[in-house]
SELUMMAR-207840 format. One line per 5 residues: number of its first residue (from 1); their letters; for each residue x, y, z of N, C-alpha, C. Coordinates in steps of 0.2 Angstrom, whole numbers. Atoms other than C-alpha are relative to their C-alpha. Last residue first. Layout:
N
NUM = A = X/Y/Z/X/Y/Z/X/Y/Z ~ ... $
END
This chain:
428
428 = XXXXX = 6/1/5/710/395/653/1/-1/-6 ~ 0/3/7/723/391/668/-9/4/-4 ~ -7/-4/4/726/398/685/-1/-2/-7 ~ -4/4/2/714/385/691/6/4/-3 ~ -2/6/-3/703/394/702/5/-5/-2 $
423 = XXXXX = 0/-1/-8/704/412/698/2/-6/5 ~ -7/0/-1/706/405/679/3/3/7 ~ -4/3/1/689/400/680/7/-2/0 ~ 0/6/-6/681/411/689/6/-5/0 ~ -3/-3/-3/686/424/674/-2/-4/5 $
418 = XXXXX = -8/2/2/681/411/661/5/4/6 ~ -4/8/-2/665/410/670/8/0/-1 ~ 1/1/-8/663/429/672/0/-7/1 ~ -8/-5/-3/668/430/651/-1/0/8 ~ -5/4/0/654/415/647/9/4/3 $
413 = XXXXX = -2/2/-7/638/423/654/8/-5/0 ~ 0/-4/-3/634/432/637/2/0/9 ~ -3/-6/5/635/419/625/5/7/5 ~ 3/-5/4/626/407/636/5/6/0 ~ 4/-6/-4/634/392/644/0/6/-5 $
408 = XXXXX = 9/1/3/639/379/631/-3/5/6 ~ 3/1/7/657/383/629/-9/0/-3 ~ 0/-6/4/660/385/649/-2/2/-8 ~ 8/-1/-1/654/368/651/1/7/0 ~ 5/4/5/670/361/639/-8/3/3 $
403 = XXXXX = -1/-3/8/683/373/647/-8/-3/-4 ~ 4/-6/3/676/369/665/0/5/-7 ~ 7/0/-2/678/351/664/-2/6/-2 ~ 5/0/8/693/356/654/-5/-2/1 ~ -2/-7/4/701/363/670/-2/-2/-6 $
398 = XXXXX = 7/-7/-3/692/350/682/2/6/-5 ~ -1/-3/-7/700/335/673/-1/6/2 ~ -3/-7/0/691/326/661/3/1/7 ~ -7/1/4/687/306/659/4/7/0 ~ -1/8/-1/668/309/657/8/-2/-1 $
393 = XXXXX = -6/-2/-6/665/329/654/3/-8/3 ~ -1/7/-4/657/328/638/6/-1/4 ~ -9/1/-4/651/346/634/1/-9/1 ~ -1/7/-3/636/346/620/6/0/3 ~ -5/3/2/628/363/612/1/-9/4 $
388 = XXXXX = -7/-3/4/622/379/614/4/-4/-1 ~ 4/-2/8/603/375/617/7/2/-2 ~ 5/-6/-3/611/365/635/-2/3/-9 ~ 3/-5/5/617/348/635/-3/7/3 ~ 5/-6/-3/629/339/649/-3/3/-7 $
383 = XXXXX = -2/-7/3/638/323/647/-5/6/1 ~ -2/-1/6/646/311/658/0/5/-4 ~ 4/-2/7/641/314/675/5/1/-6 ~ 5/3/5/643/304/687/0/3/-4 ~ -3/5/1/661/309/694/-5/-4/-4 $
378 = XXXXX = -4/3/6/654/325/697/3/-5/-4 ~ -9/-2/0/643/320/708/2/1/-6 ~ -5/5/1/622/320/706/7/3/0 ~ 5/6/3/610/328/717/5/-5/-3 ~ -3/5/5/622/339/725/-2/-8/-1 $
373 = XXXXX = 0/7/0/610/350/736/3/-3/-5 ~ 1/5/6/613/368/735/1/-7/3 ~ 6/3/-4/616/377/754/-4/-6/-7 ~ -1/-2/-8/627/393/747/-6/-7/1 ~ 5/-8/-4/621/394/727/2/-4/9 $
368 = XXXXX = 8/1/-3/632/381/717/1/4/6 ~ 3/6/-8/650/387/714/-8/2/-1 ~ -6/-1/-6/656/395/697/0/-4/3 ~ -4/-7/-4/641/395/687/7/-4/4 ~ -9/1/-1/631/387/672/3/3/5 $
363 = XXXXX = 0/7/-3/612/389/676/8/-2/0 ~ -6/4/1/618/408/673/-3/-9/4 ~ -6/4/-3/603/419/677/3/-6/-4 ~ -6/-1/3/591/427/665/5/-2/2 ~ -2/-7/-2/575/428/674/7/1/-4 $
358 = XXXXX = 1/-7/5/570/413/663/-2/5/3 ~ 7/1/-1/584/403/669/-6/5/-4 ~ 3/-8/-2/599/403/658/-7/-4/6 ~ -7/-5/0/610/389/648/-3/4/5 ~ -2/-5/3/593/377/648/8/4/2 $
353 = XXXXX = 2/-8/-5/596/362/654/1/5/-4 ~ 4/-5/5/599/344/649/-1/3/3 ~ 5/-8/-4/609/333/660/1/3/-5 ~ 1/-8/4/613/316/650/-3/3/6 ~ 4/-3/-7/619/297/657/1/8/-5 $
348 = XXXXX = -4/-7/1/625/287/639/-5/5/6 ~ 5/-4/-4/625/267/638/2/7/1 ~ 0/-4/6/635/257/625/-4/5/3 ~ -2/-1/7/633/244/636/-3/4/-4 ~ 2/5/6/625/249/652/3/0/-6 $
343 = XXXXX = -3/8/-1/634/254/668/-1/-3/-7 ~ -8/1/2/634/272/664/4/-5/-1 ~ -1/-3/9/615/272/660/6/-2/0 ~ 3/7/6/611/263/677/3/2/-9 ~ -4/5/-2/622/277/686/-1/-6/-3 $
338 = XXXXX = -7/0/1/613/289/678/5/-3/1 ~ -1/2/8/596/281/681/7/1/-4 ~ 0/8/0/598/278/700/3/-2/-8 ~ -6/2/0/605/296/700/-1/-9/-1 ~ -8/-4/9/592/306/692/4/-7/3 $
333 = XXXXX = -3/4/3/578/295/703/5/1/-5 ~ 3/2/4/570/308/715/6/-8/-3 ~ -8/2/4/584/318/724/-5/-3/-5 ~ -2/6/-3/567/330/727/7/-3/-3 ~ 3/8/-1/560/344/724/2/-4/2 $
328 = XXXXX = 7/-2/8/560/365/725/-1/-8/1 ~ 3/6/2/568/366/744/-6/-1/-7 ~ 8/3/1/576/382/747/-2/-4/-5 ~ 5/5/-6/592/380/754/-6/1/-2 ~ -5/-1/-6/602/387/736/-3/-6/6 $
323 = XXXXX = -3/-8/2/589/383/724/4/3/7 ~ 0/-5/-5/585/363/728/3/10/-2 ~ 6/1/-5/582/347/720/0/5/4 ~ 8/-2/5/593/349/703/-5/-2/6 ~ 6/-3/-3/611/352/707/-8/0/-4 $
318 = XXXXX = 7/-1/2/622/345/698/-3/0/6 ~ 4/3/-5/642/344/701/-9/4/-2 ~ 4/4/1/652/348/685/-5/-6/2 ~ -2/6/-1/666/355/687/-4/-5/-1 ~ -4/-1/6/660/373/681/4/-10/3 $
313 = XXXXX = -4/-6/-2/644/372/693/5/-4/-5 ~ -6/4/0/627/365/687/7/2/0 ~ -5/-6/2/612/373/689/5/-7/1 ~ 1/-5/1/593/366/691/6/7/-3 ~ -3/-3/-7/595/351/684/-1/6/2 $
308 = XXXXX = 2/-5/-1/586/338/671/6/4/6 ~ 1/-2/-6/589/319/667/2/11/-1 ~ 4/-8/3/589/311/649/-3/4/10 ~ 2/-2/-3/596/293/652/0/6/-2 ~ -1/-5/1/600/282/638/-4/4/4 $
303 = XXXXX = 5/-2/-4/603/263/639/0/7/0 ~ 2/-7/3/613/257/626/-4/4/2 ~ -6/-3/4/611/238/631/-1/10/-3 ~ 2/-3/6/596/237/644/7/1/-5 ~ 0/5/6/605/227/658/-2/0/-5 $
298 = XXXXX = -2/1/2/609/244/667/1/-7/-6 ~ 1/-7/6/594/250/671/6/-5/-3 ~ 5/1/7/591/231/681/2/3/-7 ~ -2/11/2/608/232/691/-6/-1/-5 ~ -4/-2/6/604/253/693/2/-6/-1 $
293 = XXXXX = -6/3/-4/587/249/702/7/2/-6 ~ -7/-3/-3/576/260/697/5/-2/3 ~ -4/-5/6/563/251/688/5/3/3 ~ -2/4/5/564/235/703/1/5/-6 ~ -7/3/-2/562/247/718/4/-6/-5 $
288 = XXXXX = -5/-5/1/551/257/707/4/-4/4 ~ -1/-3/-5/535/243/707/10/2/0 ~ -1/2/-5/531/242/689/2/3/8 ~ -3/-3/-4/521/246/677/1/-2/6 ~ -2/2/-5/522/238/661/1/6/6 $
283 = XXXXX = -4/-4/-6/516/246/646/-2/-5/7 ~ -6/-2/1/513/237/628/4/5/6 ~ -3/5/-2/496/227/637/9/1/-2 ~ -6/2/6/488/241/635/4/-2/4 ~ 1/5/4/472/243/646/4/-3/-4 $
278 = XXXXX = 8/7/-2/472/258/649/1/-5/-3 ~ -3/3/-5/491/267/645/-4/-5/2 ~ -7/3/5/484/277/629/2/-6/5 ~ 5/5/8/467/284/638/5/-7/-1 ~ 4/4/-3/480/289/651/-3/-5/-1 $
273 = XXXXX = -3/2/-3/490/298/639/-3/-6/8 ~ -2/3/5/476/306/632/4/-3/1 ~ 8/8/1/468/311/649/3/-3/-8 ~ 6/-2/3/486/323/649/-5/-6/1 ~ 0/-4/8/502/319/657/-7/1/1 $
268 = XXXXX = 2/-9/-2/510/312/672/1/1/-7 ~ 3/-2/7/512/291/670/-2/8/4 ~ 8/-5/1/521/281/684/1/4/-5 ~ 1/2/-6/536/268/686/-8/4/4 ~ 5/-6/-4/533/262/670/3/0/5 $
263 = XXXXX = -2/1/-7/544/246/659/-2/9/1 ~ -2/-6/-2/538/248/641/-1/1/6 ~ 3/-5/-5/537/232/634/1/4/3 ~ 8/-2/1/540/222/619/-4/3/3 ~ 1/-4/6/557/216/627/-9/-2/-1 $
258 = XXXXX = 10/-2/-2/554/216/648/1/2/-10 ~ 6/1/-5/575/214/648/-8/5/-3 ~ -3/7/-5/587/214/633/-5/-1/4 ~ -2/1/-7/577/229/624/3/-8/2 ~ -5/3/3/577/226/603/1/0/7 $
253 = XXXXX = -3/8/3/557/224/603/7/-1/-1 ~ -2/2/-6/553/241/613/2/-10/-2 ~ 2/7/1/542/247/599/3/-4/5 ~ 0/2/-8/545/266/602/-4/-7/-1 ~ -4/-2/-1/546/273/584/4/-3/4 $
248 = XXXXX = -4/4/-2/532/264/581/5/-2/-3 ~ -2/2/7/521/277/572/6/-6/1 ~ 5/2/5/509/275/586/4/2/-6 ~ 4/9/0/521/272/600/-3/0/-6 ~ -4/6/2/531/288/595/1/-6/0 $
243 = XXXXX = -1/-3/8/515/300/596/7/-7/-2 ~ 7/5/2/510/292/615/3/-1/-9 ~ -2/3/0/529/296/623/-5/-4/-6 ~ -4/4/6/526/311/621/3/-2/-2 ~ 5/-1/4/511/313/634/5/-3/-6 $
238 = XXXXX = 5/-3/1/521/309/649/-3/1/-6 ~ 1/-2/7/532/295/657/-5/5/-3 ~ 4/-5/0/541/292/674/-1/-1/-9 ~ 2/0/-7/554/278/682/-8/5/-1 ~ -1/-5/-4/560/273/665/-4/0/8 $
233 = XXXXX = 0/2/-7/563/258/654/1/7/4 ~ 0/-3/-6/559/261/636/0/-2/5 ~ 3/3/-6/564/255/620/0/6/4 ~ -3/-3/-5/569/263/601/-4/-4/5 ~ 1/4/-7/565/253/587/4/2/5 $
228 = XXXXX = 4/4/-1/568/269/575/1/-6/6 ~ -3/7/-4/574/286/576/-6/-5/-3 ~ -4/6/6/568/298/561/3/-5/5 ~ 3/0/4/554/306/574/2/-5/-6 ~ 0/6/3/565/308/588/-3/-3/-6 $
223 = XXXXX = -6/4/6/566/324/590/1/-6/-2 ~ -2/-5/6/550/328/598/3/-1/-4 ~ 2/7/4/555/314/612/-3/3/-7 ~ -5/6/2/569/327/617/-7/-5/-5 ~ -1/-2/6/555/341/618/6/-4/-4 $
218 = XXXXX = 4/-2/7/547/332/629/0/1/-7 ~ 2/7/3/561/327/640/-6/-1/-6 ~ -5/1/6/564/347/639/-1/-9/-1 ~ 1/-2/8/547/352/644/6/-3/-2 ~ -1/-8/2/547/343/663/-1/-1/-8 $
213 = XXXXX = 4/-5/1/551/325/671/1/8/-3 ~ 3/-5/-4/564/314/666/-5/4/1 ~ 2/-6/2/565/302/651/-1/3/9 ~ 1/-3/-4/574/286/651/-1/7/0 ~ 1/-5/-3/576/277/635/-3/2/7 $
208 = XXXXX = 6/3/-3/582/260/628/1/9/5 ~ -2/-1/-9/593/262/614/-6/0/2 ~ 0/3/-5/589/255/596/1/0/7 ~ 7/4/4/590/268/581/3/-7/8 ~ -1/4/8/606/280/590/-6/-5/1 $
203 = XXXXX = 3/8/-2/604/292/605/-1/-3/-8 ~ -3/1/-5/615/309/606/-2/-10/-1 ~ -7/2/6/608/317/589/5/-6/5 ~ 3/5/4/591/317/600/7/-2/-5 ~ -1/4/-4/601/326/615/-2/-5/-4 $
198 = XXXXX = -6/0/-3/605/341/604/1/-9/1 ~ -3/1/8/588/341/593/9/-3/2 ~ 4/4/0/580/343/613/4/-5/-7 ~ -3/5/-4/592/355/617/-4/-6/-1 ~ -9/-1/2/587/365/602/3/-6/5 $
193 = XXXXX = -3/5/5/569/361/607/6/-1/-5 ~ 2/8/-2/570/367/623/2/-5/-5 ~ -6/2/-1/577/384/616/-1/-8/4 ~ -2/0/8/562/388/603/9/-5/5 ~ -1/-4/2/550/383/619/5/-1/-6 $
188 = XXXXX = -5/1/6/542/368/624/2/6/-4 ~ -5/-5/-1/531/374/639/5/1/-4 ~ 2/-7/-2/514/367/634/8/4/-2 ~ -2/-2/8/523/349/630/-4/8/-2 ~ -6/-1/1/522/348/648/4/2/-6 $
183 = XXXXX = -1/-2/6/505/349/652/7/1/-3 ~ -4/-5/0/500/342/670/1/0/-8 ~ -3/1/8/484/331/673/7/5/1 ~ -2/-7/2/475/328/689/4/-1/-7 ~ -8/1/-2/465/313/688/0/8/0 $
178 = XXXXX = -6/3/6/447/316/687/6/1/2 ~ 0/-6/0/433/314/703/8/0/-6 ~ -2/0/7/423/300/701/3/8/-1 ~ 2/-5/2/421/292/721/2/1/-10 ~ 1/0/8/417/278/728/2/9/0 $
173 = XXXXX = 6/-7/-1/424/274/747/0/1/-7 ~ -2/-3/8/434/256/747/-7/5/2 ~ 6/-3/1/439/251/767/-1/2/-9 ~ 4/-1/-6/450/239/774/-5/2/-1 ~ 1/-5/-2/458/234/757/-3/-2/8 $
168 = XXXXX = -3/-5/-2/466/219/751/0/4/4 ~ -1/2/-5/452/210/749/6/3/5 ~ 5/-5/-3/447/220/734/2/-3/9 ~ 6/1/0/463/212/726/-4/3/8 ~ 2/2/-7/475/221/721/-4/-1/-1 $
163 = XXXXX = 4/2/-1/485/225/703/-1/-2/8 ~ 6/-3/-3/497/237/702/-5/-3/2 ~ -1/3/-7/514/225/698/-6/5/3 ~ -9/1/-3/513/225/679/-4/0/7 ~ -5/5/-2/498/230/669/5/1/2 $
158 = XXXXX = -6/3/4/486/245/669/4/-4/2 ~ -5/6/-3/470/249/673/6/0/-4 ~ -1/7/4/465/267/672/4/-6/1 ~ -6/2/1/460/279/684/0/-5/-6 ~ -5/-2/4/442/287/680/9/-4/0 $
153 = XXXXX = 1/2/6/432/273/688/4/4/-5 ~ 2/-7/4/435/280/703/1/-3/-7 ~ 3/1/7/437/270/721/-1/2/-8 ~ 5/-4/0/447/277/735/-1/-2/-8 ~ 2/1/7/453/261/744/-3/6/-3 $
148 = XXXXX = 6/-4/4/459/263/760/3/1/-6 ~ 1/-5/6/471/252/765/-3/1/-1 ~ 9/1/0/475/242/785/1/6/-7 ~ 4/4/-4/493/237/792/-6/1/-5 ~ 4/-6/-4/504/245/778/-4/-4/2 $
143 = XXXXX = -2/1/-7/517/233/770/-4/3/6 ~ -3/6/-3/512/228/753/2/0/8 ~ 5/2/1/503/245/751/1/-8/3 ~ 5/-6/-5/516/257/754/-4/-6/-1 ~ -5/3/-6/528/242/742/-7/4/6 $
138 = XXXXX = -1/8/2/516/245/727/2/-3/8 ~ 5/3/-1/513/262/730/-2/-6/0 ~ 2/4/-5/531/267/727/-7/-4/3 ~ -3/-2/-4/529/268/708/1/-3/8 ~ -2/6/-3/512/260/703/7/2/5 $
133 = XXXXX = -3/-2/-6/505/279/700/2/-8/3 ~ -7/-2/5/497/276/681/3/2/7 ~ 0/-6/7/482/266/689/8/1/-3 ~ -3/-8/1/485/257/704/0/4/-5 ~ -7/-2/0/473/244/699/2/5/2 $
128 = XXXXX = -2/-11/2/459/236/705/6/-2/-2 ~ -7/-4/-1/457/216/708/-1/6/-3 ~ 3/-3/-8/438/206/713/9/4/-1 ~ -2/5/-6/440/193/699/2/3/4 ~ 6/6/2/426/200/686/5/-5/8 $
123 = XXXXX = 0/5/5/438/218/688/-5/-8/3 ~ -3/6/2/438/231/702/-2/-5/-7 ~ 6/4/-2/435/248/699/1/-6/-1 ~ 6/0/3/451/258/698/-6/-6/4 ~ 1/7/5/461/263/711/-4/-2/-5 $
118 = XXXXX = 5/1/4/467/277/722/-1/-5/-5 ~ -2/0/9/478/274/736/-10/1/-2 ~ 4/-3/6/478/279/756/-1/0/-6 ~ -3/-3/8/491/268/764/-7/2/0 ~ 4/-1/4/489/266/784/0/2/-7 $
113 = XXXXX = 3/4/-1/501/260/797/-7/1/-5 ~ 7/0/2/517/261/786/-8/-2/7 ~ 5/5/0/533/259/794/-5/2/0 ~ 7/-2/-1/546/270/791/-4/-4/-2 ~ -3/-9/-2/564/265/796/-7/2/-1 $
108 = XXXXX = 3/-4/-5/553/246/796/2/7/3 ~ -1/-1/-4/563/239/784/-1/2/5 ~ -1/10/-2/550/233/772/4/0/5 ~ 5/3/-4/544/255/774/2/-9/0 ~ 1/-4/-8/560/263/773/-5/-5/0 $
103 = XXXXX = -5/3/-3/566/249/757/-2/5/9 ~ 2/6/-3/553/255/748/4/-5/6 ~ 6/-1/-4/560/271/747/-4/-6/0 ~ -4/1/-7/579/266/741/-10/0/4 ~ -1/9/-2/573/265/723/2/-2/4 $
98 = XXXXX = 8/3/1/566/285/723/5/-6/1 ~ 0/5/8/585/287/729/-8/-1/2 ~ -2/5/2/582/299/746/-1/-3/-8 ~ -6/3/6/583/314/753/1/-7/1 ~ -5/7/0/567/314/767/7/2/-7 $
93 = XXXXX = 0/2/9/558/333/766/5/-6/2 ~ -6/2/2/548/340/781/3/-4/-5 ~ -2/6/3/533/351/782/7/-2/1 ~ 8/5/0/527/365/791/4/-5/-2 ~ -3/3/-5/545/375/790/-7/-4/5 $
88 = XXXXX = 3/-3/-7/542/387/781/-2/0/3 ~ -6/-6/0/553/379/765/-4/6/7 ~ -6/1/-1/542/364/767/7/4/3 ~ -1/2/-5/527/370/769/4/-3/1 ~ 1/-5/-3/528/381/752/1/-2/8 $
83 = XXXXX = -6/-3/0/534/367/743/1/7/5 ~ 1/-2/-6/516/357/748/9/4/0 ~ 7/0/-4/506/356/732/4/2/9 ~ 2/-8/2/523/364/720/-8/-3/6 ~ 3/-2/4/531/345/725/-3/7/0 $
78 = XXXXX = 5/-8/-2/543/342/736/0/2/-6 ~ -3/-4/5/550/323/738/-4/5/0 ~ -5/2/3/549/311/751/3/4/-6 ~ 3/1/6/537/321/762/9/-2/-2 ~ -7/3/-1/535/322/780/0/-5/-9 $
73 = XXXXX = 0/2/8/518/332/779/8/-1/4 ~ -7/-7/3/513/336/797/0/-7/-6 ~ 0/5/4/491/331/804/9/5/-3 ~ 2/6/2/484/335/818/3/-3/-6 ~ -2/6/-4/494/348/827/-4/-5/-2 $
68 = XXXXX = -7/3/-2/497/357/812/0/-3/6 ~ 0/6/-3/479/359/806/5/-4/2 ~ 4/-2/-7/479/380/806/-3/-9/3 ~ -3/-1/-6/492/378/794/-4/-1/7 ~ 3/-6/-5/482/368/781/5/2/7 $
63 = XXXXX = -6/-3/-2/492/353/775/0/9/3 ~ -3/2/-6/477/343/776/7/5/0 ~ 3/-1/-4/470/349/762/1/1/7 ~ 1/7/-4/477/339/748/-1/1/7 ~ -1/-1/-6/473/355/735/0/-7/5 $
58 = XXXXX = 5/-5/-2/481/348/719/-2/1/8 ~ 5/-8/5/494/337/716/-6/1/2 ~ 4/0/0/509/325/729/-6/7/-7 ~ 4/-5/1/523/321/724/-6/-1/0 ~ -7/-5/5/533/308/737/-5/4/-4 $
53 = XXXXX = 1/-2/7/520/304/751/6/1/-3 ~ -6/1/5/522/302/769/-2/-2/-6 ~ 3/1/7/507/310/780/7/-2/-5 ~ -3/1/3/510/307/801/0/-1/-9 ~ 0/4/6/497/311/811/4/2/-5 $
48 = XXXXX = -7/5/2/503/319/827/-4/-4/-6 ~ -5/-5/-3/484/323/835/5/-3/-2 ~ -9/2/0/471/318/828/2/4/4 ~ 0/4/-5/450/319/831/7/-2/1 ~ 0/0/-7/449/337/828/1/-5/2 $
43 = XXXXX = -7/-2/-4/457/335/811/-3/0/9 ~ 1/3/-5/439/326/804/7/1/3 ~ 2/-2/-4/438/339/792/-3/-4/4 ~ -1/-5/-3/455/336/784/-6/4/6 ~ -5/0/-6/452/318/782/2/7/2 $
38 = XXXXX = 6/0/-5/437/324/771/4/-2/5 ~ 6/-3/-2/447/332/761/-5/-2/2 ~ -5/-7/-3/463/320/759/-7/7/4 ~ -1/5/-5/448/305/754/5/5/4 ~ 9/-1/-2/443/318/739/-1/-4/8 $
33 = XXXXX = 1/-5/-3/463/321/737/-8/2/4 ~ 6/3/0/468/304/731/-4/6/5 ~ -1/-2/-8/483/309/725/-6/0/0 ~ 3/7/-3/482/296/707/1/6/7 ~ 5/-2/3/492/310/694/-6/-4/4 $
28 = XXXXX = 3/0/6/505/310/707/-7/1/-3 ~ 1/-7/2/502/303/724/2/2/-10 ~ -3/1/7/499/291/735/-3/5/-4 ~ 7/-2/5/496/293/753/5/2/-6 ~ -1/-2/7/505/284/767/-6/2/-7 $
23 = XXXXX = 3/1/6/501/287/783/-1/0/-5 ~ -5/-5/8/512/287/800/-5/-4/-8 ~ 0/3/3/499/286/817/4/3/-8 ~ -7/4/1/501/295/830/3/-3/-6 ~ -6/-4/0/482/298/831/8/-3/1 $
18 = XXXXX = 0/-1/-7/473/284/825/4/7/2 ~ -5/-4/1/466/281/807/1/1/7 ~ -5/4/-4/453/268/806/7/0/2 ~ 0/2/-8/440/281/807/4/-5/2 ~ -5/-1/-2/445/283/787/0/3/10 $
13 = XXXXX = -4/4/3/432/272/779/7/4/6 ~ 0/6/-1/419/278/789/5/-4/-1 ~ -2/-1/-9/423/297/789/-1/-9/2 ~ -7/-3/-1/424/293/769/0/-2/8 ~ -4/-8/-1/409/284/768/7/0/2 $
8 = XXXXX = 4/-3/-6/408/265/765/2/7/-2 ~ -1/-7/-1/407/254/749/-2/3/6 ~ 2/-4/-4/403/237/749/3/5/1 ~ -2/-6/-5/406/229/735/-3/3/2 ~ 1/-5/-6/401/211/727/4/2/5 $
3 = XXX = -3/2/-8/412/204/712/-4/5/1 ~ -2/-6/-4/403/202/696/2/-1/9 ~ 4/0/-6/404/185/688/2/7/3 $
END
């Protein structure tokens, strides 16, 4: 039976926006930016509109300077669309656990009166889905007085906790405009996949994986190749993940919790990956206060997290959501899952990184840069990779912390560690 919809314009649909009001808009490969752009040319009717989001992509309009008395970005994590309004001083940025963020809008710290999502077309029993963007949008959705719908046959359906029915909504406006995409396995360099070959020696034939964003999660699932019945429960997934489903690599049948299925919290890759996630009943995506919970992570046996940074200092504090005081992204979900991995039998928390940036700087140093944020404690972290190697810092004390992350910093930045080192500890 087809379900009858009414579709209205944009200005129509989103007239039930009031000034004052705080907005949620969903984001990732799913930012619903065609319903963003026309919100922006109806800014003369706001004043104080409130936009919360975690990553947002491509232009979403509204963050226009010349539209800063109608509409400010208060964002949960800072993405490359509004980084530049962040750090000057347009924007503002929440710290917090992806798994705590539903938890602002049920407890009313920030209470929703509009979500914004994108959805697919409804189904024979009048439900959409969130697509590959379930994350928070689940909860924003669940809690938010009134939902615009933005319609688009390009998202994909997929199972777990996305589904809504059409009644749900306030308003559904049609559009077909295509996801955004990001390229990750583009960036795989010769030293990516070094670390990649590091961190894959790291995870034995049945662990349940957690992959971070970026090329080295990438170049990690590249090495897996001779793994077998590996699982996955993560908060994020991208393209090469597809390649190890279909020689089933990634079969998900020895997981303890959700076995045979590959717990999601959102999908950023390619239309191939997309494709792959439609309709396939082998991926579950759920709502991120239950993937990132570190009580869930942890009931996977062997559970293996693979998380990223941008520097990390000789003891072994990680920074990965900021370059000094300028804001690059967010605390996101490193800690939910290194904390879930630490808990899990047989379980192993990883920061991967290259040794360098690619201007040539020292990711490994001394002190984090003046105003660094400490994403994860040194106490969480187990072990660290970089293209030189494997420290395992778990059960050290700060002077072999920094003998062991000295060894893997780069060739040529390790005599100005060793001289830090022996400044602070008297010891090398």
């Amino acid at each position: 039976m087809k379900v009858a919809i009414q579709y209205k314009t944009a200005p129509e649909a989103l007239s039930i926006i009031q000034s004052g009001n705080r907005v949620f808009v969903q984001g990732s490969a799913q930012t619903p930016t065609f319903l963003l752009s026309e919100l922006a040319k109806m800014a003369d009717r706001f004043k104080d509109v409130e936009l919360v989001s975690i990553s947002v992509y491509g232009d979403i309009h509204v963050n226009k300077p010349s539209l800063l008395e109608s509409f400010h970005m208060n964002s949960l994590f800072v993405s490359a669309s509004i980084r530049a309004d962040v750090n000057e001083g347009r924007a503002d940025y929440v710290p917090v656990f992806l798994s705590d963020i539903p938890n602002l809008f049920y407890q009313n710290i920030l209470p929703i009166d509009v979500a914004i999502v994108q959805v697919s077309p409804p189904d024979v029993h009048g439900y959409c889905s969130l697509g590959v963007s379930v994350d928070i949008a689940r909860s924003a959705v669940n809690t938010a007085k009134y939902v615009i719908a933005q319609v688009n046959p390009n998202v994909p359906r997929t199972h777990g906790d996305g589904l809504i029915h059409i009644n749900r909504f306030h308003s559904m406006v049609y559009c077909e405009d295509p996801l955004y995409e990001a390229h990750f396995g583009e960036k795989v360099g010769a030293d990516e996949l070094r670390i990649g070959e590091y961190v894959a020696s790291l995870i034995d034939d049945r662990c349940t994986l957690q992959m971070g964003i970026g090329s080295i999660p990438d170049a990690v699932l590249k090495s897996l190749t001779n793994h077998k019945d590996l699982g996955v429960h993560t908060e994020m997934c991208s393209d090469g993940i597809v390649d190890l489903f279909e020689k089933d690599i990634i079969n998900n049948k020895h997981k303890n919790i959700h076995p045979n299925k590959a717990v999601i919290g959102f999908a950023l890759g390619t239309r191939r990956l997309y494709d792959y996630v439609d309709d396939n009943p082998a991926f579950q995506f759920l709502d991120i206060d239950y993937v990132n919970d570190p009580h869930v992570i942890r009931r996977n046996n062997k559970m293996v997290a693979i998380n990223s940074a941008v520097e990390i200092d000789i003891t072994g504090q990680v920074c990965s959501d900021s370059i000094g005081t300028y804001q690059f992204s967010g605390v996101g979900g490193q800690m939910d899952f290194m904390r879930g991995a630490a808990l899990s039998k047989g379980g192993k928390p990883i920061i991967a990184l290259p040794s360098r940036t690619a201007k040539g700087v020292s990711r490994i140093v001394a002190m984090l840069k003046p105003g660094a944020g400490v994403v994860t404690t040194r106490a969480h972290v187990h072990y660290v990779v970089t293209e030189y190697g494997i420290a395992y810092l778990f059960g050290k004390n700060l002077r072999q912390r920094a003998k062991a992350l000295i060894s893997i910093a780069h060739p040529e930045d390790r005599e100005q560690l060793e001289k830090a080192c022996f400044e602070r500890f008297k010891l090398f």
